[in-house]
C-alpha positions as a Markdown table, in Angstrom:
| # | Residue | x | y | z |
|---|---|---|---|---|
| 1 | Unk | 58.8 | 85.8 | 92.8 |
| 2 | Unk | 55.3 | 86.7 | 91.3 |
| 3 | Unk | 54.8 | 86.9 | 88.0 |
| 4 | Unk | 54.5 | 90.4 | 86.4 |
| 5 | Unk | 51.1 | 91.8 | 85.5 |
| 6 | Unk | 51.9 | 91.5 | 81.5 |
| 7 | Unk | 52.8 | 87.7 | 82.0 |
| 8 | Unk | 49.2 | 87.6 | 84.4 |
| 9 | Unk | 47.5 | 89.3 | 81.2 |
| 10 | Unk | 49.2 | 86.9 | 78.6 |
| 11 | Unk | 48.0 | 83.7 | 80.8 |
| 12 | Unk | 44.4 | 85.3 | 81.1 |
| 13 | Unk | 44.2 | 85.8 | 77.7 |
| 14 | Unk | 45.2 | 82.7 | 76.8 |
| 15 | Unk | 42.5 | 80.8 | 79.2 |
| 16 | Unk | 39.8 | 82.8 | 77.9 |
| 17 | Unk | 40.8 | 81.5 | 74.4 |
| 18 | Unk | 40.9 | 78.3 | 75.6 |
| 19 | Unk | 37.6 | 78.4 | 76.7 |
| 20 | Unk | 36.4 | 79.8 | 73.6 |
| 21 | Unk | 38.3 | 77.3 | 71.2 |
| 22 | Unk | 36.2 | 74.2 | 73.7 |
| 23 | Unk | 32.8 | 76.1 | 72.9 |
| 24 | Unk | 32.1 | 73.5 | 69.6 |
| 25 | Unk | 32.3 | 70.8 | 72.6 |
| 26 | Unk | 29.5 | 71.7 | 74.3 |
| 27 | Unk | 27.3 | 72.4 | 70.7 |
| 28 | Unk | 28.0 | 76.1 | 71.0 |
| 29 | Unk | 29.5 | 77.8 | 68.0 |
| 30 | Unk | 32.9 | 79.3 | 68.1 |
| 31 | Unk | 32.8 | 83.6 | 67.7 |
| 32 | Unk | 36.0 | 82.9 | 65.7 |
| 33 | Unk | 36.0 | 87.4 | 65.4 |
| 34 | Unk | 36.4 | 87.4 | 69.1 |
| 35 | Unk | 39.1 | 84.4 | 69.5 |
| 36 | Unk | 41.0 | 86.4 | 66.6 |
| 37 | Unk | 41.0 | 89.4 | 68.7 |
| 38 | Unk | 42.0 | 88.1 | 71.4 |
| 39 | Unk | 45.1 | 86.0 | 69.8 |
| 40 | Unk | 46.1 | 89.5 | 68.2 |
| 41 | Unk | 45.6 | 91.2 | 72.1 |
| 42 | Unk | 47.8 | 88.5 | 72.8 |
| 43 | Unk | 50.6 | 88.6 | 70.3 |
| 44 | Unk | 50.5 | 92.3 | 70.7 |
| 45 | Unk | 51.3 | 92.2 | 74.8 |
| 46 | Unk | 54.0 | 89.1 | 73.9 |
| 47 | Unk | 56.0 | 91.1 | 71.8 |
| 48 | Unk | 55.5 | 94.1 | 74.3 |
| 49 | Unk | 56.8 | 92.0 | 76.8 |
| 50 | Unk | 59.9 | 90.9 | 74.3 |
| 51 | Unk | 60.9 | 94.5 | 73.8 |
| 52 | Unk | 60.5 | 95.5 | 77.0 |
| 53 | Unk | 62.3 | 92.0 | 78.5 |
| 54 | Unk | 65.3 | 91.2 | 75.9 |
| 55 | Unk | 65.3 | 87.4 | 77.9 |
| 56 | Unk | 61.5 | 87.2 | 76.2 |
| 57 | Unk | 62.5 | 87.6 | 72.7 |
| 58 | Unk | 60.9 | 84.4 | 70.6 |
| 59 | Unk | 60.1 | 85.4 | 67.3 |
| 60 | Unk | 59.5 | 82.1 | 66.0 |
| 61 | Unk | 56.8 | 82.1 | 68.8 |
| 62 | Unk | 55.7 | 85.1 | 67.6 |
| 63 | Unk | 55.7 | 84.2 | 63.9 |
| 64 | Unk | 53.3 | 81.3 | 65.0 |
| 65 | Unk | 51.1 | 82.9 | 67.0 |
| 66 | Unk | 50.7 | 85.7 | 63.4 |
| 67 | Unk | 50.4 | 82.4 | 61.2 |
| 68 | Unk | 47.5 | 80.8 | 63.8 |
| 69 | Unk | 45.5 | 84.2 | 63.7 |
| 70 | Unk | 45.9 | 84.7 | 59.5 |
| 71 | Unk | 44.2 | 81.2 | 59.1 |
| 72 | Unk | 41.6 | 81.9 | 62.0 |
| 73 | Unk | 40.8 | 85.4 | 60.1 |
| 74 | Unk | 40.4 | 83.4 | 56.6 |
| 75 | Unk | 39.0 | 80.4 | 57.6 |
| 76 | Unk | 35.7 | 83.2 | 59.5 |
| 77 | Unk | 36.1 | 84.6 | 55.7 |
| 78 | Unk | 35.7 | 81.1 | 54.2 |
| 79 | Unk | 32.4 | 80.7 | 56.1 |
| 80 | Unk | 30.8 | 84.1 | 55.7 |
């Protein structure tokens, strides 16, 4: 069985953030606006796919993923 094309979206999304986060690696700096908006694309299609699959349901997940992007947000505030 292949995986359905929210579940495809969810994994892309969270390679390209991967990527982004091993930027300060390679002496590039991290566009912490852009990693943020992709975690919140993220969240957004993981609770989608909750609602719309009942067996998907993790709202502590979700609650973790909301805390990770508040302290992404504030610490790009912090260094503005």
């Amino acid at each position: 069985m292949s995986p359905s094309a929210l579940t495809t979206l969810n994994l892309l999304l969270l390679l390209v953030i991967a990527l982004l986060l091993f930027l300060p690696v390679l002496g590039h700096p991290v566009p912490l606006l852009l990693v943020a908006g992709l975690l919140a694309l993220r969240l957004s299609v993981r609770v989608y796919q909750g609602y719309k699959t009942p067996a998907l349901q993790r709202p502590v997940a979700w609650i973790m993923d909301a805390a990770l992007l508040a302290l992404l947000l504030w610490q790009g505030r912090q260094e503005a």
